[in-house]
C-alpha positions in Angstrom: -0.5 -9.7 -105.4 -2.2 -7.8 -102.7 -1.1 -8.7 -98.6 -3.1 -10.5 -96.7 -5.8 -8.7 -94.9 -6.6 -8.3 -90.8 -10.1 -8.7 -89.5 -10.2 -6.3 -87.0 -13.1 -6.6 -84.3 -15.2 -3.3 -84.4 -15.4 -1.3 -81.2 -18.8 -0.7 -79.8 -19.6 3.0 -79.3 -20.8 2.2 -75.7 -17.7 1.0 -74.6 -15.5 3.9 -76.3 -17.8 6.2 -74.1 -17.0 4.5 -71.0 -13.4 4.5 -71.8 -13.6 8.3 -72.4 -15.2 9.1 -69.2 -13.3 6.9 -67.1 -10.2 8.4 -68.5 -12.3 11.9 -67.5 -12.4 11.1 -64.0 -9.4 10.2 -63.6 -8.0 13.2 -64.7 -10.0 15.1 -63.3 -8.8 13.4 -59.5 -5.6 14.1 -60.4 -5.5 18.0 -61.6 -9.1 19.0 -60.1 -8.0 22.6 -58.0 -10.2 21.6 -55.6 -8.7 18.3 -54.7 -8.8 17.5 -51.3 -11.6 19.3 -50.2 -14.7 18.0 -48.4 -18.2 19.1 -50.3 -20.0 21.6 -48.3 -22.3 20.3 -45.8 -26.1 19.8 -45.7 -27.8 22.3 -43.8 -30.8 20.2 -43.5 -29.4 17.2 -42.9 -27.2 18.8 -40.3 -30.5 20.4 -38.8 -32.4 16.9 -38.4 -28.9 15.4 -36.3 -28.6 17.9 -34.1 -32.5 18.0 -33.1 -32.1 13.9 -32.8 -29.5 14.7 -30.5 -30.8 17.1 -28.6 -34.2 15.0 -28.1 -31.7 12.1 -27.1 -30.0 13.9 -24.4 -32.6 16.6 -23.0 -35.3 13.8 -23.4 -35.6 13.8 -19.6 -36.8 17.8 -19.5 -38.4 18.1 -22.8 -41.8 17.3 -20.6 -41.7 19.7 -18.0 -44.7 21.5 -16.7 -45.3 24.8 -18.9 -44.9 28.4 -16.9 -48.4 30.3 -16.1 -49.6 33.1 -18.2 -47.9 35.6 -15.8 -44.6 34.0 -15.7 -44.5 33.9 -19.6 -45.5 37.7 -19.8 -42.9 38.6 -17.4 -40.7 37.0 -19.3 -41.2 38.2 -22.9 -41.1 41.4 -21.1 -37.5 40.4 -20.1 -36.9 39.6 -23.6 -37.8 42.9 -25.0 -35.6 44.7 -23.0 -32.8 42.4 -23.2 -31.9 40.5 -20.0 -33.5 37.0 -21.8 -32.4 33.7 -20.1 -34.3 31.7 -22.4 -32.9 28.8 -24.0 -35.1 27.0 -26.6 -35.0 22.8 -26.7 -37.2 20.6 -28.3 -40.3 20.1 -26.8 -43.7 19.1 -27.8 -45.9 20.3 -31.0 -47.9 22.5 -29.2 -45.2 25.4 -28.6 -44.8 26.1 -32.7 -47.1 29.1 -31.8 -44.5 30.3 -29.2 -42.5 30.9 -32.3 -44.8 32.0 -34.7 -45.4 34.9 -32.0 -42.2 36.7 -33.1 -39.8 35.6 -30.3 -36.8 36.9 -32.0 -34.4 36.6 -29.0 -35.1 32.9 -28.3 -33.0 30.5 -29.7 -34.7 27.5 -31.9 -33.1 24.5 -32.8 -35.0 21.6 -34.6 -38.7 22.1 -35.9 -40.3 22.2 -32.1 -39.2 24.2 -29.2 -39.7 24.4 -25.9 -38.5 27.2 -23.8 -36.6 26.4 -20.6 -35.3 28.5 -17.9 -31.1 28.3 -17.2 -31.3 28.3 -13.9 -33.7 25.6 -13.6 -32.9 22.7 -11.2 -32.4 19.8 -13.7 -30.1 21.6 -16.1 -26.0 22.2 -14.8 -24.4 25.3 -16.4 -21.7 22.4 -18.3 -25.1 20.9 -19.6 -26.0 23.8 -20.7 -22.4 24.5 -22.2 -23.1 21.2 -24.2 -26.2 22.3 -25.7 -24.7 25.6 -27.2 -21.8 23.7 -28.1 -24.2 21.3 -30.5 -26.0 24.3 -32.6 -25.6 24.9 -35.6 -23.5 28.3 -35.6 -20.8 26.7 -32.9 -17.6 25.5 -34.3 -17.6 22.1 -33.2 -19.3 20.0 -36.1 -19.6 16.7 -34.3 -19.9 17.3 -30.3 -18.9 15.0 -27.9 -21.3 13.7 -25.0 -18.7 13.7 -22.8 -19.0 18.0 -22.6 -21.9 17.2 -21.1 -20.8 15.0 -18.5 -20.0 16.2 -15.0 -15.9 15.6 -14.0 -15.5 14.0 -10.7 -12.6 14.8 -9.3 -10.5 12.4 -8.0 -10.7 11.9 -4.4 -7.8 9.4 -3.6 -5.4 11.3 -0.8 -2.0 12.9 -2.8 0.9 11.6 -1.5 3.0 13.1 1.5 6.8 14.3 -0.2 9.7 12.0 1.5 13.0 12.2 0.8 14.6 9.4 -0.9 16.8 7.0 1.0 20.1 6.0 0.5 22.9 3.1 1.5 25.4 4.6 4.2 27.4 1.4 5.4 27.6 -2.3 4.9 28.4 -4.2 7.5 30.2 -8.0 7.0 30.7 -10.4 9.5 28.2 -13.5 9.1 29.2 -16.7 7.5 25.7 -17.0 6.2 22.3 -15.7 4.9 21.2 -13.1 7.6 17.5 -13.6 8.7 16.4 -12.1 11.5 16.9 -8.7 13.5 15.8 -6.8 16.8 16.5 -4.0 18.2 17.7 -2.9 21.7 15.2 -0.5 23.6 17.5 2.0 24.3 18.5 2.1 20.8 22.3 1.2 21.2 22.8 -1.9 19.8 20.9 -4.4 17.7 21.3 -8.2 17.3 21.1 -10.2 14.2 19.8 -14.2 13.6 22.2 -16.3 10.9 21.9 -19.0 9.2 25.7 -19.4 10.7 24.0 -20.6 13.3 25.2 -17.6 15.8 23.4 -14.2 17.5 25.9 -11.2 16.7 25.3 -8.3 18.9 26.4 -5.2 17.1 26.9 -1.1 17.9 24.3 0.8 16.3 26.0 3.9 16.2 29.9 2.7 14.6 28.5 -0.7 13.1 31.4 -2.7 14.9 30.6 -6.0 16.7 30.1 -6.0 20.6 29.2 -9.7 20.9 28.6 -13.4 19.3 26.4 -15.9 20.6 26.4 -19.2 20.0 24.1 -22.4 21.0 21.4 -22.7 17.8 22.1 -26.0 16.2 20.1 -24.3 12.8 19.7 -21.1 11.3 17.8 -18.7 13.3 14.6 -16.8 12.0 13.4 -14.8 14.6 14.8 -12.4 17.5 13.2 -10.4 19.8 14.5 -8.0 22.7 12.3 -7.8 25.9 11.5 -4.1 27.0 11.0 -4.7 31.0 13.5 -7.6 31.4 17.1 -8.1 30.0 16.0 -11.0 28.2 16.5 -11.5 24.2 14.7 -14.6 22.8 15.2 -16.5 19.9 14.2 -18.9 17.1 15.4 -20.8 14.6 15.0 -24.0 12.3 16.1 -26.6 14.9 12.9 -26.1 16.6 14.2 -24.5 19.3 12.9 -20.9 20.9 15.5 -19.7 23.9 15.8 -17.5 26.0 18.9 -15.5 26.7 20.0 -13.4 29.8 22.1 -10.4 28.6 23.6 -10.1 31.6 25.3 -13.0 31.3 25.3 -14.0 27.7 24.0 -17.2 28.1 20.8 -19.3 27.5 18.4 -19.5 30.5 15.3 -20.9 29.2 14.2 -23.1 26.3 10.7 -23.6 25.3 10.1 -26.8 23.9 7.1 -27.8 21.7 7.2 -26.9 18.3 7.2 -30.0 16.3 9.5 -28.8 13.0 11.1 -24.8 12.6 9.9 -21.8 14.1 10.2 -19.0 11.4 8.7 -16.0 13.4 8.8 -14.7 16.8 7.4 -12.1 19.0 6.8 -10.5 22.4 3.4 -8.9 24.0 3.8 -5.4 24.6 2.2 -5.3 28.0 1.9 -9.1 29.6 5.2 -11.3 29.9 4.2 -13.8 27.0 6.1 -14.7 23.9 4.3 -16.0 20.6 6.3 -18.5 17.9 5.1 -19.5 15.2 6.4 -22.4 12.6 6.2 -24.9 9.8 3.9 -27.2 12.1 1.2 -24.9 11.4 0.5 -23.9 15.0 1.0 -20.2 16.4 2.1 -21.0 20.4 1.6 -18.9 23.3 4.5 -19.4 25.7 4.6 -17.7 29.7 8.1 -16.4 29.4 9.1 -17.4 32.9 7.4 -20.9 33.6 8.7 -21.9 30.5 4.6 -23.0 30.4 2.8 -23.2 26.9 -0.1 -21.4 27.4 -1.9 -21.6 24.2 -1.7 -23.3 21.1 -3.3 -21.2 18.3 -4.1 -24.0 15.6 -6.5 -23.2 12.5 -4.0 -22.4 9.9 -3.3 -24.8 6.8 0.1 -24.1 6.5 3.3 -23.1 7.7 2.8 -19.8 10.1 5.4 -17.1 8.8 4.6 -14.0 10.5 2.9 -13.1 13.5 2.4 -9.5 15.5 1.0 -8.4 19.1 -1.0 -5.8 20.5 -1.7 -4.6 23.5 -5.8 -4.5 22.8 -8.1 -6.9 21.0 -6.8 -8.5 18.6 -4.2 -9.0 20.5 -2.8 -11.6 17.8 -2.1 -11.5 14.2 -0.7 -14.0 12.3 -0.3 -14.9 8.3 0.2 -17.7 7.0 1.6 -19.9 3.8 -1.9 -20.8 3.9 -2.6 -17.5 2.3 -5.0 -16.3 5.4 -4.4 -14.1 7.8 -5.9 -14.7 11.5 -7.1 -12.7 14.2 -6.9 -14.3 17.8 -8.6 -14.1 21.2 -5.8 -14.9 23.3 -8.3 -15.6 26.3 -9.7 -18.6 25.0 -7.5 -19.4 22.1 -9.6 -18.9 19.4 -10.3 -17.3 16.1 -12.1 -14.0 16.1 -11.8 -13.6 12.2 -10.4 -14.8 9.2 -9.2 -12.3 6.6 -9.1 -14.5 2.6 -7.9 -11.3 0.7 -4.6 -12.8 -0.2 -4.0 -15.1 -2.9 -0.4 -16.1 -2.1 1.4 -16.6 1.2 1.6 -13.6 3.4 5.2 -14.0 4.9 5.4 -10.5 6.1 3.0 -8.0 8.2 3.6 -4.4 9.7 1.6 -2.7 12.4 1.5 1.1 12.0 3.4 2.7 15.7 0.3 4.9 15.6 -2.4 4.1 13.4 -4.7 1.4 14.1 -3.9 -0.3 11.3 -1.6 -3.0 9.5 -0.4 -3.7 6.1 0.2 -7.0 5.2 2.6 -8.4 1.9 2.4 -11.0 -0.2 3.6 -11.6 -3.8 -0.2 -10.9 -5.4 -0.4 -7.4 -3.3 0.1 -5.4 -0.4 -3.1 -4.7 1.3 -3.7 -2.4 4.2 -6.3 -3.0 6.8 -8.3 -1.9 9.5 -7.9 -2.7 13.5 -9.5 -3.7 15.2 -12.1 -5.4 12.7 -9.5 -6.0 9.8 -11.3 -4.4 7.4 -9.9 -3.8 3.6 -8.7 -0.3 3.2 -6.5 -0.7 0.1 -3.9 -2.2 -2.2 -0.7 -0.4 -2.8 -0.4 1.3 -5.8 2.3 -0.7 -7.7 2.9 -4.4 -7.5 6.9 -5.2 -6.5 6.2 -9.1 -8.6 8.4 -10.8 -6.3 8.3 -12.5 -2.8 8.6 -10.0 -0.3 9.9 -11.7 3.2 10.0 -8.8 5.4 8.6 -5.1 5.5 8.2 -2.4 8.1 7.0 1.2 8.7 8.1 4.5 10.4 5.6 7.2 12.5 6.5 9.3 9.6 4.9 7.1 7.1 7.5 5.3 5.3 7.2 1.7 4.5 9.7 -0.5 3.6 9.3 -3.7 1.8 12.2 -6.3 0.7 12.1 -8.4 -1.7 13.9 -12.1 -3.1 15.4 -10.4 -5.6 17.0 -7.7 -3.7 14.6 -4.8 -4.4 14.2 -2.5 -1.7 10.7 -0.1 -2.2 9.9 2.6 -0.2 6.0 3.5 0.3 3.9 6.2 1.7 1.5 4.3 4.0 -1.3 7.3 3.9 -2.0 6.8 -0.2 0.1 3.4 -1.3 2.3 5.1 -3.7 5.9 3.9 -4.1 8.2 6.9 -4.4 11.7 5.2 -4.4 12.6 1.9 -6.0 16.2 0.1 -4.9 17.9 -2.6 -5.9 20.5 -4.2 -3.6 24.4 -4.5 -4.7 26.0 -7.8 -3.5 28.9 -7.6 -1.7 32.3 -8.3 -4.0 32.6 -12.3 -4.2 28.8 -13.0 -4.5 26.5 -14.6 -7.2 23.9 -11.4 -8.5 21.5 -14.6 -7.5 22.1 -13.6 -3.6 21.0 -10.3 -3.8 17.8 -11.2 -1.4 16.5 -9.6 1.4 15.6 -11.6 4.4 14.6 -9.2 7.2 14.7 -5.3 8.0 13.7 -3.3 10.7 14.0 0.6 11.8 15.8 2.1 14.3 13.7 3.3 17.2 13.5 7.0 16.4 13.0 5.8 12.8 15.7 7.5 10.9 17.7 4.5 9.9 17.2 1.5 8.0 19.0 -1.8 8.3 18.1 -4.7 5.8 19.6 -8.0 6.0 20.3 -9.8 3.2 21.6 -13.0 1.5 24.7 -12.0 0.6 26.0 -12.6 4.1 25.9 -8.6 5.0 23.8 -6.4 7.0 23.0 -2.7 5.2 22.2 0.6 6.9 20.3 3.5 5.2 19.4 6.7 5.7 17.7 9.2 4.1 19.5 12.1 1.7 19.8 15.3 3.8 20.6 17.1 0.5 17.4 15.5 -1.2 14.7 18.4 -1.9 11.0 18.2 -3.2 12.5 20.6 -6.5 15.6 17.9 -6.9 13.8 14.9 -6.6 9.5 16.1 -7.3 6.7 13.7 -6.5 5.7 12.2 -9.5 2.4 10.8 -9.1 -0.6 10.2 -10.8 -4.2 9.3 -9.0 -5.5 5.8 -10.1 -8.4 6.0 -12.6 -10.0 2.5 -12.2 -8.9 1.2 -8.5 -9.4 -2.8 -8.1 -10.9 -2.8 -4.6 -9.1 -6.9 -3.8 
């Protein structure tokens, strides 16, 4: 008996052809010798973007008055004997018979022309650069508008070299967080405040301790050393400001008033007056002999946490928790300005020793300004992201700011940028949590450094004799897009 028979579906011819070329073009991707190459461009096309172009960026000249007779004469004559500056752009339909006149030397781009002189006023020689960059014979296939575009160089002020600064001594002998620091005038010794509760007096030169006060009933937060009498006040949390005659080591004076802690403290350089400031709020003006409150500076929101003098208008400057920092008229007791630049609280300010200017910290920024008008100069260039609680500057243009977590960065004052970042090591025995900085302050020729710091220990630094600009180069780099606040 014969099998059983399939009924097969017949295939359409159609289909078998588009299986055949498919297969064709495939293959033909896969073994084609020129695979990989780009098909050649179109001239024409090519022709009509560039003359687009060029009408888009020249569309400014391409209606410029057209030279006299005489000037075009002289200048075909030019262009016969060879010295052409002619550079044809597009222009208007009426200069076709320019070129149907047999200008050979001129160069045409696009179907209309318009001849334009290279030294003329509107057109820069990197413009013009541009524009023989975009024809057709030039290399570049897609040209940038950015050729075109004039550089402007950067104008911010290049950092001054300084060599980097380095830890020399540590010195131990508080029972508590160190906060405060002044210096003698003569530059012998300097004191330090503690949360202890004493006033150590200590050499400047060996680091041993002369001398240690006692009478504070709460950590202090503010010293100061008188440069016409042998007086050193100070301040502390117990809402106490004293006075202390270094002659004989003991308290003559308290000046009573504040109604909670005093956290800063400072003298007048020229008239016998001391200014505290504190948690009520309230910067006070004290006459250092009558023990006589003089003023009482109230405007601020919150806590005052640093304050500085001056010998002219403004003769007071004080920041605040508030986030504000005042100027004062110490005549009448009352605000001359109000600087709002800060977003967080500005707990530490430092005058230049020559400049008339101040930079002020805070953990947003550190902005410099202007005296006597406080006006906004700049931002530093790099943002420490912590609480900064004390910083200070040099007449060589080094500023120092300290920071809650122990970071120590130096700044050149003339352009903001931070050359040398340091990080405090605690003292053997301490948490890595104590590794704060509380208060720092220069010596008076400015070579040395002393910070103190919450591990219960005051630093000194100085900077590295050895250090050179080839050892340790400047490496810095102009900001591109500077936020002015």
């Amino acid at each position: 008996m014969p099998g059983p028979t399939l009924d097969m579906e017949p295939v359409e011819p159609q289909s078998l052809k588009k299986l055949s070329f498919k297969s064709l073009k495939r293959a033909l991707d896969l073994f084609s010798p020129i695979h990989g190459q780009y098909a050649p461009s179109d001239l024409e096309s090519k022709k009509i973007r560039i003359s687009y172009k060029m009408h888009a960026e020249y569309g400014a000249v391409r209606n410029l008055p057209t030279q006299p007779a005489s000037q075009v004469s002289s200048t075909r004559q030019d262009q016969a004997s060879g010295t052409s500056e002619i550079l044809a752009l597009p222009g208007t339909e009426n200069s076709k018979d320019m070129q149907k006149g047999g200008d050979q030397n001129a160069l045409v781009v696009g179907p209309s022309v318009q001849p334009i002189k290279l030294n003329d006023a509107s057109l820069s020689d990197k413009s013009v650069a541009g524009a023989l960059a975009s024809l057709p014979g030039s290399s570049e296939r897609n040209p940038s508008t950015s050729a075109l575009m004039e550089r402007i160089p950067s104008k911010w002020p290049r950092p001054v070299w300084h060599a980097p600064w380095k830890n020399y001594r540590v010195i131990s002998g508080h029972l508590g967080w160190v906060r405060s620091i002044a210096f003698d005038p003569s530059n012998t010794w300097f004191c330090t405040g503690s949360a202890d509760r004493t006033i150590k007096i200590w050499d400047v030169a060996s680091g041993r301790l002369k001398l240690t006060l006692t009478g504070h009933i709460e950590q202090i937060r503010g010293l100061a050393v008188s440069k016409t009498h042998t007086y050193m006040f100070s301040a502390g949390d117990d809402k106490q400001v004293k006075c202390w005659d270094l002659e004989q080591n003991k308290v003559i004076r308290s000046y009573h008033g504040h109604l909670s802690g005093v956290y800063c403290l400072a003298l007048h350089p020229t008239i016998d007056i001391l200014l505290t400031g504190g948690r009520d709020s309230v910067c006070r003006v004290w006459d250092i002999r009558s023990k006589m409150q003089i003023h009482a500076l109230s405007g601020h929101d919150n806590t005052v946490c640093s304050v500085f003098t001056r010998p002219t208008d403004p003769q007071v400057v004080t920041g605040s928790h508030d986030t504000t920092i005042k100027f004062w008229d110490l005549r009448y007791g009352k605000t001359m300005a109000t600087l709002t630049h800060h977003k967080k609280s500005v707990r530490a300010m430092a005058q230049h020793p020559k400049e008339h200017a101040f930079a002020s910290a805070s953990a947003d920024n550190i902005k410099k300004f202007s005296l006597p008008k406080g006006e906004f100069l700049h931002n530093m260039l790099s943002q420490q992201k912590t609480i900064i609680n004390a910083m200070t500057v040099n007449e060589e243009g080094v500023m120092v700011t300290g920071g809650d977590n122990g970071s120590l960065w130096f700044w050149d004052w003339k352009s903001g940028h931070n050359f040398q970042q340091s990080q405090t090591i605690v003292q053997p025995g301490s948490l890595d949590s104590e590794a704060g900085i509380y208060a720092l302050s220069y010596d008076l020729t400015g070579s040395r450094l002393v910070t103190c710091e919450a591990d219960k220990t005051i630093k000194m630094w100085k900077e590295d004799e050895n250090a050179t600009p080839e050892t340790h180069p400047l490496n810095f780099k102009p900001p591109k897009e500077f936020r002015r606040f």
